[in-house]
C-alpha positions as CSV (number, residue, x, y, z in Angstrom):
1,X,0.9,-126.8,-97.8
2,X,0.2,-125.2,-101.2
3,X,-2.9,-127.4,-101.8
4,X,-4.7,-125.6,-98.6
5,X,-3.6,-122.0,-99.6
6,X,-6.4,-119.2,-100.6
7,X,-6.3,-118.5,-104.2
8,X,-8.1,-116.1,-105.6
9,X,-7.6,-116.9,-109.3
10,X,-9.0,-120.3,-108.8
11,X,-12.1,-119.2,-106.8
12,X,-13.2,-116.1,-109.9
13,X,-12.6,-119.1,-112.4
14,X,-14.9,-121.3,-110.1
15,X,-17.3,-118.8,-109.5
16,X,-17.8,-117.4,-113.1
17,X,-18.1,-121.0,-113.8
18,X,-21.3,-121.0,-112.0
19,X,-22.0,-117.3,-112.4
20,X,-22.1,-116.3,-108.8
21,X,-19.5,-113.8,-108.5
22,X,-21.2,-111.3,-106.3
23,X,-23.3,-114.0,-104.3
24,X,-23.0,-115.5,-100.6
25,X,-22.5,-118.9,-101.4
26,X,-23.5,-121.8,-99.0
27,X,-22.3,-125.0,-100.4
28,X,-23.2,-128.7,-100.2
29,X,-20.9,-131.9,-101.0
30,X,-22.4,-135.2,-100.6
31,X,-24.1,-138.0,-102.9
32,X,-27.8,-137.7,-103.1
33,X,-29.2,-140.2,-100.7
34,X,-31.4,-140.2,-97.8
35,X,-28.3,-140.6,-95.4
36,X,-27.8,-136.7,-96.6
37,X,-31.0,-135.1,-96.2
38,X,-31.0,-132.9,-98.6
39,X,-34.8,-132.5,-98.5
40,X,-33.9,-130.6,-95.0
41,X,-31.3,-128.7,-96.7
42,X,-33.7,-127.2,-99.3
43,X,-36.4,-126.3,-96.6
44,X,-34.0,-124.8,-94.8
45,X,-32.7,-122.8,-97.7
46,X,-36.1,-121.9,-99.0
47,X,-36.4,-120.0,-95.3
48,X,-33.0,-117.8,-95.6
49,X,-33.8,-116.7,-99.0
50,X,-36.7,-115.2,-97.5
51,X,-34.4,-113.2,-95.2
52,X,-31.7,-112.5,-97.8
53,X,-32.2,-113.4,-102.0
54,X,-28.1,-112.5,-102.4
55,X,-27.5,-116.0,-101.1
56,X,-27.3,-119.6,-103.8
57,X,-26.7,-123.0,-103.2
58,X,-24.4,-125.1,-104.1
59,X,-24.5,-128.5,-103.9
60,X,-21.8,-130.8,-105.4
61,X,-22.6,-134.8,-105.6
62,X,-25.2,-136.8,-107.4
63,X,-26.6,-139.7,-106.6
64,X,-30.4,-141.4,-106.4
65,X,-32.3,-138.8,-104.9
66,X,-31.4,-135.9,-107.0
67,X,-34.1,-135.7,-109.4
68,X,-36.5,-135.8,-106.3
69,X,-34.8,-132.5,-104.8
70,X,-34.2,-130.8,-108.5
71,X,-38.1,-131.6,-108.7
72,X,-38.4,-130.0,-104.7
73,X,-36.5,-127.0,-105.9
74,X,-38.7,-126.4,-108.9
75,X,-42.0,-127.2,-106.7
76,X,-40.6,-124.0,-104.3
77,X,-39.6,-121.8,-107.1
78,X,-36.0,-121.2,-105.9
79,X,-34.0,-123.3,-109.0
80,X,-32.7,-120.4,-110.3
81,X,-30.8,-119.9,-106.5
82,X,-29.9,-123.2,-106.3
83,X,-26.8,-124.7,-108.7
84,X,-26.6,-128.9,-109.0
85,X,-23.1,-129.2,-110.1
86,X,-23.1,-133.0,-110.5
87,X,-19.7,-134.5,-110.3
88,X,-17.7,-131.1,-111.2
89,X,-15.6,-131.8,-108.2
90,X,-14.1,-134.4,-110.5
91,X,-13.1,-131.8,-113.1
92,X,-11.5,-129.4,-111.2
93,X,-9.9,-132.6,-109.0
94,X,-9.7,-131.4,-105.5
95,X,-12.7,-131.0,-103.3
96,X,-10.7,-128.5,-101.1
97,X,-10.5,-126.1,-104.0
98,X,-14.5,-125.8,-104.0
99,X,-14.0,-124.7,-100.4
100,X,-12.8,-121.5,-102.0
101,X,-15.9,-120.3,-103.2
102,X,-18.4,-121.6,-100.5
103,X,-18.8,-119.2,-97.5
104,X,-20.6,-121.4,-95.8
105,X,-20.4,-125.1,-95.9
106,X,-23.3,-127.4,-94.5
107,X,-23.7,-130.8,-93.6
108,X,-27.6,-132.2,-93.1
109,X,-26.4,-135.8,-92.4
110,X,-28.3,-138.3,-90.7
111,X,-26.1,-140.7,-90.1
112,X,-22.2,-140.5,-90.1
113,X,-19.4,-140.0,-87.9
114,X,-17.4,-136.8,-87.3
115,X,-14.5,-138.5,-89.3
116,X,-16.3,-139.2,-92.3
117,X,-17.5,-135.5,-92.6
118,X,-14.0,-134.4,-92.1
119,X,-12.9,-136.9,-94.5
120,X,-15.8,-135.1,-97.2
121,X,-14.4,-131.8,-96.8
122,X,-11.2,-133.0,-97.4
């Protein structure tokens, strides 16, 4: 199926969207909301930066709790390594083709089912 397939002109345009061209990029789709725990994700992230500072992250959503965690990210001085896209999932129209620039994708839930991740991704 064509909308799975790698493609390599769509993840450069992505990526020098966001200016991350020669970075690891972890990557994070969910609304902000306590459900996601994205106050985990950022300690967590403030931790592998210290092993490695080629590394941003990407987090795709908004929601209630994302001026809390911009303010987090600031507090920790890491903003300029981590990149709130808002809804830009809607402009480019599939969330599979965000996949293509995110080598690794995580999931801090803290409560959901297997299905409904899946169902995120795709």
């Amino acid at each position: 199926n064509e909308k799975y397939e790698f493609n390599s002109k769509k993840r450069d345009e992505i990526k020098a969207a966001f200016n991350i061209k020669e970075k690891f990029v972890v990557g994070h789709v969910g609304r902000f909301s306590e459900q996601k725990n994205h106050t985990f994700l950022i300690d967590v992230f403030a931790e592998i930066l210290k092993a490695d500072e080629n590394v941003v992250l990407l987090l795709i959503g908004t929601g209630e709790k994302q001026q809390e965690i911009t303010q987090k990210v600031q507090r920790l001085g890491i903003a300029e390594k981590v990149i709130f896209s808002g809804d830009y999932i809607k402009k480019i129209n599939k969330i599979v083709t965000i996949f293509l620039v995110v080598a690794a994708a995580v999931f801090t839930v803290t409560i959901t089912s297997v299905v409904g991740i899946i169902l995120s991704i795709i």
